[in-house]
N, C-alpha and C positions, 0 to 999 in steps of 0.2 A: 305980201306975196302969198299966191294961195298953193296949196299941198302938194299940186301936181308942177306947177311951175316951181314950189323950191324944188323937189322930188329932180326935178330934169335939171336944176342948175349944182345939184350935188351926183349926180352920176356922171362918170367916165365914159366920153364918148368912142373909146375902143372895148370894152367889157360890158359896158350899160349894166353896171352896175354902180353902186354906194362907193365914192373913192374910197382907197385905201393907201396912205402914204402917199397925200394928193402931191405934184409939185407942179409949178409955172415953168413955160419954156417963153425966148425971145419973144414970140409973137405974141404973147400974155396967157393963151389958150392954157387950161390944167389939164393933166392927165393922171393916173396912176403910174409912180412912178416902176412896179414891175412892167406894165403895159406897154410900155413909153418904151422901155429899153428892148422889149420882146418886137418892137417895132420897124427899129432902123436896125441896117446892117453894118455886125461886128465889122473895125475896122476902117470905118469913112470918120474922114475927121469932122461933117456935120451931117445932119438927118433932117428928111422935111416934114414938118408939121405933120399927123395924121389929120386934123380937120383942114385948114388953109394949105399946106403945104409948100408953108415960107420955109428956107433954111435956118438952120436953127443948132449952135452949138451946145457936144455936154458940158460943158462948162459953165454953160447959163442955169442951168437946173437950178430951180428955189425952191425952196419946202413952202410951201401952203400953207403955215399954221392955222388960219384963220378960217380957212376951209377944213383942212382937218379937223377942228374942232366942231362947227356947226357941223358937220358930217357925221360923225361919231353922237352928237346931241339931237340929231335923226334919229339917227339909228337906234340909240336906247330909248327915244321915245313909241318903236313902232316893234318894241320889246314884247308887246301887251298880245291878246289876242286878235285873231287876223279876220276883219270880219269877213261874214260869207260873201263868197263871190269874187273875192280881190286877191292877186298872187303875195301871197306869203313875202317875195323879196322885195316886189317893186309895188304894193299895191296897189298894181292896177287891175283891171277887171278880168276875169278868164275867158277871151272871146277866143283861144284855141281849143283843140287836141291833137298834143303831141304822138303819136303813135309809133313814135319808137320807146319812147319812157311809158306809155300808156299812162295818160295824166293830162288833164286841162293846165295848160300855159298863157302868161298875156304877150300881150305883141312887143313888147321888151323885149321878154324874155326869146321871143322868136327871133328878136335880131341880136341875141347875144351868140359867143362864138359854142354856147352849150349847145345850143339848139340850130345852128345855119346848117349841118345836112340834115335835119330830120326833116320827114315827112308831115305835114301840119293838116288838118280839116278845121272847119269852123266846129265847134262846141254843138249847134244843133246836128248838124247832120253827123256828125258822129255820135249824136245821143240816139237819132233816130235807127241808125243802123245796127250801134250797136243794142239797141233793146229788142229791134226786131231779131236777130241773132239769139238775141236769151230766151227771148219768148221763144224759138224754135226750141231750143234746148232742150226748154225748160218740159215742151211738150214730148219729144223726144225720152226724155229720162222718166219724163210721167208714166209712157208708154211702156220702158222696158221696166220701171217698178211693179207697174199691175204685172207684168209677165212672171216676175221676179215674186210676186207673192202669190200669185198661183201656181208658180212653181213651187213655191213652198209649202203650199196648203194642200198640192196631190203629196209629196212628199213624204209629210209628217201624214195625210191619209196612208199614204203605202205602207210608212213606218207601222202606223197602229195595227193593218189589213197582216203585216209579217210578222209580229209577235204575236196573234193574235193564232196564225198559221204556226209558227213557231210552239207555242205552246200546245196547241191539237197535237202535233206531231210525237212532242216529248210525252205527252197524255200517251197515244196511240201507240208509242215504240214502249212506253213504259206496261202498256195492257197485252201488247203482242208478247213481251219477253216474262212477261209473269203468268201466262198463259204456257212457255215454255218451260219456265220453271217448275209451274204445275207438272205438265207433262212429265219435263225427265223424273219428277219426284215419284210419279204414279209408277213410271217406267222403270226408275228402281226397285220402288217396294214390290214390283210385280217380278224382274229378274230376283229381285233377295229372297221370297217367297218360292219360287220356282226352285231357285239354289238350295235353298230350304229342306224342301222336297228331297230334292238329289239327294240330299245330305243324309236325310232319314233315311232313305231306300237304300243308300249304303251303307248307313249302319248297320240296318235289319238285316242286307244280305251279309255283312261281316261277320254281326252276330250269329246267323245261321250257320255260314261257314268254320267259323270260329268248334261252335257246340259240336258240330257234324266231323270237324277235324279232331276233338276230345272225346269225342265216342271212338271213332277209329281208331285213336292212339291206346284208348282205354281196353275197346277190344281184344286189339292186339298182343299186347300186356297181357292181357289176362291167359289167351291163347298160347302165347310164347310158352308162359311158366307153365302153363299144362302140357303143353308139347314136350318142355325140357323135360320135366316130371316123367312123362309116361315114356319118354326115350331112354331114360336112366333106369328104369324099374327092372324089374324080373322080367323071364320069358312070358310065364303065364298070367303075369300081374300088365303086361302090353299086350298081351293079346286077349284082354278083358274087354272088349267091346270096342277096337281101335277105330270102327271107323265113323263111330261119334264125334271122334275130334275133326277127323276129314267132313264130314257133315256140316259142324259148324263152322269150318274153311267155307264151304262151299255158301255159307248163308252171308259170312263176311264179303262175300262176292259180292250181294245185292246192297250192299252197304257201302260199296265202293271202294274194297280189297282186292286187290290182285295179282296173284302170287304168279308170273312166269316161269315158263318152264323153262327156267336156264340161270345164270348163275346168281344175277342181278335180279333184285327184287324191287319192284316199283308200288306208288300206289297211286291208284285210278282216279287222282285229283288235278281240275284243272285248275293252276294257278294264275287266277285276272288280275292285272297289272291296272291298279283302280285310277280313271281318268275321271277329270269332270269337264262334264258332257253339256254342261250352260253353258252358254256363248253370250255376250253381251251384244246381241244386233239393236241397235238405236239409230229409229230411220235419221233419213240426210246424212250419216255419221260419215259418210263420202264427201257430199258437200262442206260440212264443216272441218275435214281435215284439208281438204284442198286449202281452205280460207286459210287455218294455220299453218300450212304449208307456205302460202303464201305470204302471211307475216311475219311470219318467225324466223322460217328456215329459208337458206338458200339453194333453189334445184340445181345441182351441179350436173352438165354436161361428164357423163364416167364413159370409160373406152375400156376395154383393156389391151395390160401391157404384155402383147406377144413376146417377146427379148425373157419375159419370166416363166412364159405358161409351159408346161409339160409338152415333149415332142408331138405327142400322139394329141395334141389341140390343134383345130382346124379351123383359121380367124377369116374373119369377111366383113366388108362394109365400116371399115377404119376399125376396127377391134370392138366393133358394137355388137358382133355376130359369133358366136364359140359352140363348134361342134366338138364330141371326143367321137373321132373315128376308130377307137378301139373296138375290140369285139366283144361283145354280150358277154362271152364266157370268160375274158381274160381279168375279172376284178369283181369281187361279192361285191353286192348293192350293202350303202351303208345299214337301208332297215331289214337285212337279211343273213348279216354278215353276224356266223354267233358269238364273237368275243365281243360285237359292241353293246348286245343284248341282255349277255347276260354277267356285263360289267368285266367279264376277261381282261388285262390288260398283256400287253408284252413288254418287254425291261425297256424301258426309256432309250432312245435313241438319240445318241449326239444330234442338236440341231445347231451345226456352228453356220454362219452366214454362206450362203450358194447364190449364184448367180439367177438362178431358176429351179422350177421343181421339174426333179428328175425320179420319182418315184411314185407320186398322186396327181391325178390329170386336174390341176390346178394352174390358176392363172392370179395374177394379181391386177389391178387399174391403175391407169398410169396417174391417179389421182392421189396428193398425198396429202392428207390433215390433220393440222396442229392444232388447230383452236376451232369455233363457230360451229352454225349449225347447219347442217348440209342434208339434203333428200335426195336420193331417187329410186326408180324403179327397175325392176327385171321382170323378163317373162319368159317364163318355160312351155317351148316352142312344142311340145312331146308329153307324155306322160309318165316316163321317166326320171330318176331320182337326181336333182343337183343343191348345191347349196351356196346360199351367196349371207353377205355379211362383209363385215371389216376384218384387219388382223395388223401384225405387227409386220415390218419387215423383214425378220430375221428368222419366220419361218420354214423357209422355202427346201430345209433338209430334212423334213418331216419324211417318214418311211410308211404310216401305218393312218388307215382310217380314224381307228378307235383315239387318237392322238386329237383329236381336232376337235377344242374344249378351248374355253377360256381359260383355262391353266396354262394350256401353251400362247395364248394371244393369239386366238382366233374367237372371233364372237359372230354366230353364223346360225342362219336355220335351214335345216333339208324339206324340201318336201318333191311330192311327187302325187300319181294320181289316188294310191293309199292314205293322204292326210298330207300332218306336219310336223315337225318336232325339232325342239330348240338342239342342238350341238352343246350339251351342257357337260358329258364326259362322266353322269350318269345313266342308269338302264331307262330307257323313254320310250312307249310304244308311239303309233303316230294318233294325232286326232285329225279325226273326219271330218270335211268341211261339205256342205253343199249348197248350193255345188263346187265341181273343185277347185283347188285354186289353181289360179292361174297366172296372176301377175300379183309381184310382191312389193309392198314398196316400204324403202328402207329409211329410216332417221337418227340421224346422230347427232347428238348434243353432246360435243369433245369439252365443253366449260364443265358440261352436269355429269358428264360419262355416263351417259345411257346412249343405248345404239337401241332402237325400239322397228319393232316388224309390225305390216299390217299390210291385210288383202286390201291391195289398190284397186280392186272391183268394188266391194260394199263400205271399205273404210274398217271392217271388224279386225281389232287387235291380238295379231296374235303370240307375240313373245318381247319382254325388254329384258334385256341384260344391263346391269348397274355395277362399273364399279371407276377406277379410277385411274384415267387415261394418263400413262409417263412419257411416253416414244410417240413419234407419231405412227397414224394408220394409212392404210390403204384398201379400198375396197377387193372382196377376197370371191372368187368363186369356185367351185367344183363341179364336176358331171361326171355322173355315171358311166360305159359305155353307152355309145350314141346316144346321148343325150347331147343336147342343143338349148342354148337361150339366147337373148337377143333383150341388150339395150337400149330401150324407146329413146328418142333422141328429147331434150328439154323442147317442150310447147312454151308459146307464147303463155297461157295458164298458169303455168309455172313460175 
């Protein structure tokens, strides 16, 4: 018997497969006996043949040994390898393609129950379509690779073209800001120099002053005891050539002596309150505090709080606008007022907590800070005298100009069109700015406790007070009669 004809007389003609647990029914016909039983329906007391379709009792069922066993002596024989071309289970040839398993099948296997719905094509024509497929593909993926490594090849160009840019740059920013360092350095030694200078020039005039005040004290002295002398002697021992002494009175004159004719004796020297007259102008210094402004500090929107300010304050444009409508004569200006000049104090006035100031044309902002760092500015609208700064809450029972120091918690600076000067609670003339100032802009650092001033025109610094903030602050201002300022409202800049 040859391969394919045993091959066909050992497979199950409901599975078309290799029996397994072959058995005989009545009509002789074998099947598998799972197959057999998956065949008729539960419950009929006979079933007809799946090939003849005689009726056929289960209780005829016989085991097939004989089949069984050549069956199985198949099967281990085709154990081995499959050669090419022929289906692995039935070896026969692969004249399909299954296309739902995607896999060459033989026509057994077509008619087995694995395979009755799938889709089948002959083996050529599904070689031929599907290679024509690949080959598109394959052209396809060819195409998007070259795109895919010219993209990668401007890419790693770009890459190399922006370090390449990248490093110019760090070159260039590193040449620009050592060119600046230059600068400020030159720009020091030339303020330090200039300061220098000062320095000398007031020495020398100290020195002068100095010898020029010990000749006159020395004179004097000398003249006194002659005076007491010739006032105590005899008739005719004073009236020995008296008015020698009056002569040399009269030469102390041009030495800068000056005896009035009244009870008080003064002497005809003017006492200069020594300032230093260098200024640190360092161009941009405008621009560069903007920028730290900008990084550092936050511009707070400030108002002030009318509910605090002295009656005689006259608020507009949400508390950004403060005139004192008092009158010129009713309050000495603070740099004219002579107890704050000449250090005068008055006895300490109870300052316990007030609603408001009812004594100095003061106001407070309705802004209050505990911690960070906060900017803004004022501008005085007039050339008249007012002062702005921070201060404590609970000074609002203040009675007296000369009061308003950081001793009490207030940290503030006045100016007006004669200069500027710190509120430090000693003797301070004003320093000269030109031109004047005009808008002031404030900085507080409540972590560092510096509150620091500086003309918001050029950026030049003109006072920091340092010390160490316990309560919180609130920004503080005063004005002279009619005097006026006004609150710029925060830029987008800021």
């Amino acid at each position: 018997m040859e391969a394919e004809d045993l091959q066909e007389e050992l497979t199950c003609p409901i599975c078309l497969d290799f029996f397994n647990d072959p058995v005989s029914i009545e009509c002789g016909h074998n099947f598998c006996r799972r197959c057999l039983r998956r065949s008729w329906t539960p419950g009929d007391g006979l079933f007809l043949c799946p090939e003849c379709r005689q009726p056929s009792s289960p209780a005829a069922l016989r085991p097939n040994w004989a089949l069984a066993r050549l069956t199985e002596k198949t099967r281990r024989r085709r154990q081995g390898p499959v050669p090419p071309g022929l289906c692995g289970r039935h070896w026969e040839p692969l004249r399909l393609f299954c296309e739902d398993d995607q896999r060459p099948v033989c026509l057994v296997c077509r008619e087995s129950q694995e395979h009755q719905d799938h889709a089948m094509a002959p083996v050529d024509e599904a070689f031929e379509s599907y290679r024509e497929k690949l080959l598109m593909t394959q052209c396809s993926l060819t195409a998007k690779m070259k795109k895919a490594m010219h993209l990668q090849d401007m890419e790693v160009k770009n890459a190399t073209e922006w370090k390449d840019k990248m490093k110019n740059q760090k070159l260039r920013f590193s040449a620009e800001f050592t060119k600046l360092h230059d600068f400020l350095a030159e720009e020091e030694q030339l303020f330090l120099q200039k300061l220098s200078r000062e320095e000398e020039e007031t020495k020398k005039k100290r020195t002068e002053n100095t010898l020029r005040l010990h000749q006159i004290i020395t004179s004097l002295k000398k003249l006194i005891l002659e005076v007491e002398e010739k006032s105590q002697s005899s008739i005719l021992e004073l009236l020995q050539n008296p008015k020698d002494l009056l002569t040399r009175y009269e030469l102390l004159l041009s030495m800068g002596v000056c005896m009035e004719r009244s009870e008080n004796q003064d002497v005809n020297y003017s006492l200069e309150v020594l300032e230093v007259k260098t200024l640190c102008h360092i161009p941009l210094m405008k621009e560069m505090l903007k920028r730290f402004e900008a990084l550092s500090f936050s511009a707070v929107a400030v108002s002030a709080a009318e509910d605090t300010g002295h009656p005689q304050l006259v608020f507009s444009q949400e508390g950004r606008y403060v005139k004192n409508g008092a009158p010129v004569n009713s309050r000495p200006l603070l740099s004219t007022a002579w107890n704050y000049f000449t250090g005068w104090r008055t006895s300490q006035q109870s300052t316990h907590f007030v609603e408001r100031f009812q004594h100095l044309p003061c106001v407070l902002g309705k802004n209050v800070f505990t911690s960070g760092k906060h900017y803004w500015e004022v501008e005085n609208r007039d050339t008249r005298e007012i002062a702005v700064g921070v201060c404590q809450e609970d000074i609002m029972g203040i009675v007296d100009n000369a009061e308003m120091s950081p001793h009490l918690g207030i940290w503030a600076v006045c100016w007006s069109s004669a200069g500027y000067w710190p509120l430090t609670g000693s003797p301070v003339g004003p320093a000269k700015l030109e031109p004047a100032l005009h808008r002031v802009g404030i900085f507080l650092d409540y972590g560092a406790g510096d509150i620091s001033f500086y003309n918001a025109v050029d950026g030049v610094h003109l006072h920091t007070f340092s010390c160490s903030f316990v309560s919180c602050l609130r920004p503080f201002f005063w004005l002279s009669p009619l005097a006026s300022l006004v609150i710029p409202p925060v830029t987008g800049g800021k």
